[in-house]
Steps between C-alpha positions, in 0.01 A plus 500: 500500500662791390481872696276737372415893516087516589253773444457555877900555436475724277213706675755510772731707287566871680237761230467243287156514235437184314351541145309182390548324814251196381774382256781506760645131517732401805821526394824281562769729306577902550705664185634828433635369159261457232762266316493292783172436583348128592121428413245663775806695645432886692691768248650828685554768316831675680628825346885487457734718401544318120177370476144524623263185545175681431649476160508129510183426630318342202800287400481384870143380425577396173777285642239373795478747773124486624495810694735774534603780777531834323556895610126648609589790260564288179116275504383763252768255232359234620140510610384294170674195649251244640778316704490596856696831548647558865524923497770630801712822584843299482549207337828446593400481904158303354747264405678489833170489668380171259848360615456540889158320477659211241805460780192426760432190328841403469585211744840584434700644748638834417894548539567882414914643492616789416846636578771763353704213315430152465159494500412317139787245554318445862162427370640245220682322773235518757266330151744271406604357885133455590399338151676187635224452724176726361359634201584868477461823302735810511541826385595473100853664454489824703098587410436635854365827524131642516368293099754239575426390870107443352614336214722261676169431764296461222719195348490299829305206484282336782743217490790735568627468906701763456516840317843679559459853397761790432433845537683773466505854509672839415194757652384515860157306509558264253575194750225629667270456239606157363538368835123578560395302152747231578407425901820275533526186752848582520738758447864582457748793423802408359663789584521897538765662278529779320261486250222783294658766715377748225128397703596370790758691603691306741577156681221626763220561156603184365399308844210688549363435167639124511321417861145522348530176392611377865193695644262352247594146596475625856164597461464152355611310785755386271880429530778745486878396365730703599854548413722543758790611371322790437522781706187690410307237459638240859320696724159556284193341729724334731210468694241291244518128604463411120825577406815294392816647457766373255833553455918479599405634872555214723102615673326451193250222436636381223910545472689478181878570363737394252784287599679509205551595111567256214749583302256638213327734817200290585442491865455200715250631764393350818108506657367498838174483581332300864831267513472412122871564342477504140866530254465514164653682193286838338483458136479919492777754550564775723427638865202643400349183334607322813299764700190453262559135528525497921140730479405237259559181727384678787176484346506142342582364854235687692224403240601123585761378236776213639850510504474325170274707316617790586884346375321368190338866433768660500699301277223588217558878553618742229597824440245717384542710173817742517536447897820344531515295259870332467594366157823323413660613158790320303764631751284721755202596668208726462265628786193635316352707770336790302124516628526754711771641765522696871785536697383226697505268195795644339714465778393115566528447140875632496582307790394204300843554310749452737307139605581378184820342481505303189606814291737745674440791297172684609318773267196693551287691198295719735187744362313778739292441774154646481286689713692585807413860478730759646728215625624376176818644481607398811377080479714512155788638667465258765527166317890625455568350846297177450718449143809541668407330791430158315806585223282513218808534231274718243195721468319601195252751537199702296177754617587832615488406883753208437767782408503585867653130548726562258642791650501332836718237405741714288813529760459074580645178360188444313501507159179734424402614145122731459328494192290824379266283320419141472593441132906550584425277797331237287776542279817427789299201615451328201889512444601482853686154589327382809707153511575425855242782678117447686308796358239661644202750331267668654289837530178602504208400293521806317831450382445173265844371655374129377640634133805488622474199620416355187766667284738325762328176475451564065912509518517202730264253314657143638226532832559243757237462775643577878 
């Protein structure tokens, strides 16, 4: 028996009129993409900024749609339809509202995270661990703010036992407001760094706007992770019973750390959790996926996986997309981490070099970091001291803020070379000899560092698998 929207759902709607309310059939699919569109399915027309829906709404009932949500001001287009016609202020929050009452019928518990870094790679591994034991849904790639939060609610089955949900954020309110559609079971921040300062402002705005989810699953009765290696967020409702903590701190619940580093820099880590001891190898690189992976296992264990599933779950774990992920070349290594970058991130990700031993010679290709507002001179100055600190050999850098690195490591051993524009740094790397180095790239979104990546990769054809 599959879920389905109602009329007395519908009627429930905040200001919503129904037109033709007699040919309103319950509904078990909710679509904002007339493309898309199953047979029976609820069609919302959302205004974005390349394309409006109300534009689509007769090839959404062409395609099947058998009622559709549309802008009060726009029925005059569409009052010959005889389909029913659902007529609100906002159809974007109409679609948020249709989601809160679909995740009421969900039996699914609700895991929510958020977090400064780390949050995507979080909610695959939280998916992945706990698919050893149930059937769960997640958050596709990083679809998690105010459309993509409903979407991802809308796509979870009644056999799902778990929905794990990313949201994320860049204005104050917007946690707020998923959180409230979403009404998670359980909730986790991965961490408060130094990201959307432009908004935010600072480390104390990021928390502030992070902790809605905590309070929503508070108001839920639900359970809180908490990360204590974290200073701003240890302390956060010390005083709620439903709370586990997780981390290197010998009082957390759940304890984790790495006892060692392969030779290629994967980390053997160590678990403890109510006198289980569990030692296996990570399959994923760096601090920060170890971090991600210890928030990650914190939650496997408490939901009720063994010693053994949890072991076997995260054997099957990858690295998503442009997060870390290590390639070995004919005569070197890659690390593709170009989705996105902090200085949280970009320092674990250059402290990733100096754990790799199999090549001695370590290079980064760096890009700018993106919306740190007044600070961003001084974070790009600041990863000077991190480069030296792990003797990273050589630095190639491009984006105006990235030139403030440059300049920073001008009177050091490093060998550091800026490029103006990314065609003459597209050009060095696609003659540069990288026999014998690890490489890392990584910027921001905005700064497409993933071509260079290729053009490295293009020159390098003979790919081996690490």
């Amino acid at each position: 028996m599959k879920l389905k929207i109602t009329l007395k759902d519908i009627f429930d709607i905040p200001g919503a009129e129904i037109i033709n309310p007699d040919e309103y059939k319950a509904v078990s699919s909710v679509s904002i993409d007339s493309r898309n569109i199953n047979k029976n399915a609820l069609f919302v027309a959302i205004k974005g900024e390349k394309f409006d829906g109300h534009e689509f709404v007769n090839d959404a009932l062409k395609n099947g749609a058998s009622s559709v949500v549309i802008h009060r001001k726009r029925y005059n287009e569409f009052e010959d339809i005889d389909n029913t016609l659902i007529l609100v202020d906002d159809t974007v929050k109409s679609l948020g509202y249709l989601a809160k009452i679909w995740r009421k019928k969900l039996k699914a518990k609700v895991i929510s995270i958020t977090g400064s870094a780390g949050k995507t790679t979080t909610k695959d591994m939280i998916a992945e661990i706990l698919s050893v034991k149930y059937k769960v849904n997640k958050t596709f790639a990083n679809n998690n703010n105010h459309i993509g939060v409903p979407l991802t609610i809308f796509s979870t089955k009644k056999s799902h036992d778990f929905l794990v949900l990313e949201h994320g954020t860049n204005h104050f309110g917007e946690i707020a407001y998923t959180a409230d559609i979403a009404q998670p079971d359980y909730a986790l921040i991965t961490n408060i760094g130094n990201s959307h300062l432009e908004f935010l402002k600072n480390k104390k705005g990021v928390l502030e706007e992070k902790k809605s989810l905590l309070q929503s699953a508070k108001e839920n009765k639900g359970i809180l992770f908490i990360n204590n290696d974290d200073e701003l967020l240890s302390n956060i409702y010390k005083n709620y019973k439903r709370r586990v903590t997780y981390g290197r701190d010998k009082k957390s619940d759940i304890k984790g750390k790495i006892l060692k580093y392969t030779d290629d820099g994967k980390p053997v880590i160590e678990l403890r959790y109510n006198n289980k001891k569990i030692i296996t190898e990570s399959p994923l690189y760096g601090e920060q996926s170890f971090n991600n992976l210890l928030a990650a296992s914190a939650v496997g264990l408490k939901l009720g996986l063994s010693k053994k599933e949890l072991i076997k779950g995260i054997k099957k774990l990858k690295s998503p997309d442009k997060r870390l992920n290590a390639v070995r070349l004919k005569d070197f290594m890659i690390i593709d981490d170009t989705y996105n970058a902090n200085p949280e991130s970009m320092k674990a990700s250059i402290e990733l070099l100096s754990k790799i031993n199999i090549y001695k010679k370590k290079i980064a290709v760096l890009g700018d970091m993106f919306e740190l507002g007044n600070n961003s001179e001084k974070f790009h100055k600041a990863l000077s001291s991190i480069i030296k600190k792990n003797k990273v050999d050589e630095v190639y850098t491009t984006g105006k803020l990235m030139k403030h690195l440059h300049s920073s490591l001008q009177k050091s051993k490093v060998v550091s070379k800026y490029f103006a524009d990314r065609k003459s740094l597209a050009e060095f790397v696609s003659q540069y000899d990288f026999t014998g180095s690890v490489v890392l790239v990584k910027g921001s979104r905005g700064m497409k560092m993933e071509e260079f990546v290729k053009i490295i990769k293009e020159k390098n054809n003979a790919l081996l698998s690490v």
